[in-house]
C-alpha positions in Angstrom: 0.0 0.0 0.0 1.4 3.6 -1.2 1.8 5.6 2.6 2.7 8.9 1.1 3.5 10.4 -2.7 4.8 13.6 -3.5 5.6 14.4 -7.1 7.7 17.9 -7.6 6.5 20.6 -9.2 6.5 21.5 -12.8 8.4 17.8 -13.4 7.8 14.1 -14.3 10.1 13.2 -11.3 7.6 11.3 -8.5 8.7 9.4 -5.1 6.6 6.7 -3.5 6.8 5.5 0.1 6.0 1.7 0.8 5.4 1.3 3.9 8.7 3.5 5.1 10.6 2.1 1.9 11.4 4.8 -0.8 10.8 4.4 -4.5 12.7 7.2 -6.2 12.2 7.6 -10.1 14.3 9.4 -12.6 16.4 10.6 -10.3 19.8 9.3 -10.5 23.2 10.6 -8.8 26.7 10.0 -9.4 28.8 8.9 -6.6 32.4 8.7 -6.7 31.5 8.6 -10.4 29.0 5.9 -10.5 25.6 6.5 -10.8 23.3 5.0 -8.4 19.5 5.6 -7.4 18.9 8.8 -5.0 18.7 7.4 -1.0 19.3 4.0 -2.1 18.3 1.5 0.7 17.3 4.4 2.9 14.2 4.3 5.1 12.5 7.1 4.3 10.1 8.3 6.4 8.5 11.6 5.2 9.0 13.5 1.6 8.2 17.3 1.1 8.6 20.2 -1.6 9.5 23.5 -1.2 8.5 26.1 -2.7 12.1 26.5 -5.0 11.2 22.7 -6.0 13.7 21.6 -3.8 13.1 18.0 -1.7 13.3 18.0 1.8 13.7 14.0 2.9 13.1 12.2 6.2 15.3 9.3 7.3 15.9 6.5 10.2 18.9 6.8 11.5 20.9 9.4 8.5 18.7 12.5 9.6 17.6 14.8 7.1 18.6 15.4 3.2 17.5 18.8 1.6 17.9 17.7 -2.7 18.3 20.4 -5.5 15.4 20.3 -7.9 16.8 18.0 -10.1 18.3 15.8 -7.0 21.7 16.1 -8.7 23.0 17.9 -5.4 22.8 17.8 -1.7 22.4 21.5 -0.3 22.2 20.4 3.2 22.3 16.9 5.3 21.7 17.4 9.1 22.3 15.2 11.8 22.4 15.5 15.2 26.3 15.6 15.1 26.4 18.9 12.8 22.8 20.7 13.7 20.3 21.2 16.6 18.7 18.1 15.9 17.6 15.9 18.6 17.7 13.0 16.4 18.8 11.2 13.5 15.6 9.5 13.7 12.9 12.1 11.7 9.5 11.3 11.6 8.1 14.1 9.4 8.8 17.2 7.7 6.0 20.2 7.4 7.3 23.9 5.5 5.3 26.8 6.0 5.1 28.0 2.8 4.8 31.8 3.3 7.8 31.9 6.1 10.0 29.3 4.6 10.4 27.7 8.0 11.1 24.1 7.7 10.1 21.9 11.0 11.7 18.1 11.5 9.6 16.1 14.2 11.6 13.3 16.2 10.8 11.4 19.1 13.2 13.4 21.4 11.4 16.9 20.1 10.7 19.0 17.2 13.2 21.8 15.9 13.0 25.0 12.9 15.1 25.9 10.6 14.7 29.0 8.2 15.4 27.9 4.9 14.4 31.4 3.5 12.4 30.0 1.1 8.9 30.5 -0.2 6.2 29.5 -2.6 5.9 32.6 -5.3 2.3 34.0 -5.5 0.2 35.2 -7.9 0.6 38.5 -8.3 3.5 41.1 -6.9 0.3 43.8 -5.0 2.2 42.1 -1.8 5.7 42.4 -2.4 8.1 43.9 0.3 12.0 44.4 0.1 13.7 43.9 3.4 15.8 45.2 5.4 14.4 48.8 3.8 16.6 51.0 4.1 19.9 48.9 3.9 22.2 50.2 7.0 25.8 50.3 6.9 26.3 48.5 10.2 24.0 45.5 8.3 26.5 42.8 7.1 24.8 42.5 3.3 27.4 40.4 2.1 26.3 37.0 4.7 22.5 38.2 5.6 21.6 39.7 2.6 18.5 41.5 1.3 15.5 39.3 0.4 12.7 40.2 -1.7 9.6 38.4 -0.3 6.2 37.5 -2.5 7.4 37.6 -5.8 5.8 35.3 -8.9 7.1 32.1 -10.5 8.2 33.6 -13.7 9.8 37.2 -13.0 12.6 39.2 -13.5 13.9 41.6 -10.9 16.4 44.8 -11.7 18.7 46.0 -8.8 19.3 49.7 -9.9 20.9 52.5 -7.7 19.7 56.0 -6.9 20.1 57.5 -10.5 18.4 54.5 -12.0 21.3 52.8 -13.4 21.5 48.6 -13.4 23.3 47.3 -10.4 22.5 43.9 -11.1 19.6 41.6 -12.0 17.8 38.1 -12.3 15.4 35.7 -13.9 13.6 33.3 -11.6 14.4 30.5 -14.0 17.8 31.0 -14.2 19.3 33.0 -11.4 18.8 29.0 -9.2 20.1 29.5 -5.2 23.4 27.5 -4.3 24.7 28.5 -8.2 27.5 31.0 -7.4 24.8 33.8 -8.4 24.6 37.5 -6.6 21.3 38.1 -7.1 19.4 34.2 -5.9 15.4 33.3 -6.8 14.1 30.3 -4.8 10.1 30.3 -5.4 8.7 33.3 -4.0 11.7 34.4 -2.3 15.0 36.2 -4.4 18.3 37.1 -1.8 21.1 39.3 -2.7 24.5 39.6 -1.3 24.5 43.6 -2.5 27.1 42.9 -5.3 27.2 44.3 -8.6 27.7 42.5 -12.0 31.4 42.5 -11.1 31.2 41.4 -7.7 31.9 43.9 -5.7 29.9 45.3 -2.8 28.0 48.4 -3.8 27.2 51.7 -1.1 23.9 51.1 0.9 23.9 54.8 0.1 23.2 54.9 -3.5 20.9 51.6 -3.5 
């Protein structure tokens, strides 16, 4: 009997849980240069989908996996050893889709994590920019400025005071984790405050 399906968003990529067993399909990584199914002969306990399309996987005993779109990449795997979790046994995974706040539920207690990530909406009457105004005592560069309830499919232009182009990005190309200044994960986009030439521009002239 199928527990619990989740198929990803906007892809033919679907995972099936069999009584705690994972069926992953058409998802394949390399490792060590040989390609092998994703989690293979993990017990997977609880599958979710952010709103950047990104996968979020329970486990017995390995903690939690947080998969690129594609699956191709681990972003983050916590453990108790390396994060505040209680456990490396997690029973579920639930992401509040407007906060981005990620929750793992084990038998020893439940912790967040802020994954700054959300599901884009449906229209930009709702979008805020913040911090607003950028300070010079904030650390841009590590906390950066996120842009909160933007669409799936959207463009954003960084200019400074005089209206010229500090920077910019598309939603489908500007991925988070890429190496890009200017990151769009679902409804979310962060930026480091660096120009197209990666250097950190003024708060002043933003």
């Amino acid at each position: 009997m199928v527990r619990y399906r989740q198929r990803a968003k906007n892809s033919n990529q679907h995972i099936r849980i069999y009584g705690g067993c994972a069926e992953v399909s058409n998802i394949v990584i390399l490792d060590d240069g040989v390609p092998r199914e994703l989690l293979f002969r993990q017990f997977v306990t609880d599958i979710e989908v952010d709103g950047s399309n990104n996968k979020w996987i329970a486990t017995l005993d390995t903690g939690v996996y947080y998969f690129s779109s594609d699956g191709q990449e681990t972003i983050y795997h916590f453990t108790k050893d390396n994060s505040p979790l209680p456990s490396n046994d997690v029973l579920d995974v639930a992401i509040d889709a407007t906060s981005g706040q990620v929750y793992f539920a084990t038998e020893k207690g439940m912790v967040a994590f802020n994954s700054e990530t959300s599901a884009p909406v449906d229209g930009l009457e709702a979008t805020y920019v913040y911090p607003n105004p950028v300070r010079p005592s904030f650390n841009i560069n590590e906390k950066k400025v996120k842009i909160k309830g933007i669409t799936g499919n959207v463009n954003i232009k960084i200019t400074d005071i005089e209206g010229n182009l500090v920077t910019e990005g598309e939603s489908r190309t500007n991925a988070r984790f890429k190496g890009y200044n200017l990151e769009v994960v679902g409804g979310t986009a962060l930026w480091n405050g660096k120009n197209m030439s990666g250097r950190t521009v003024a708060s002043e002239s933003i």
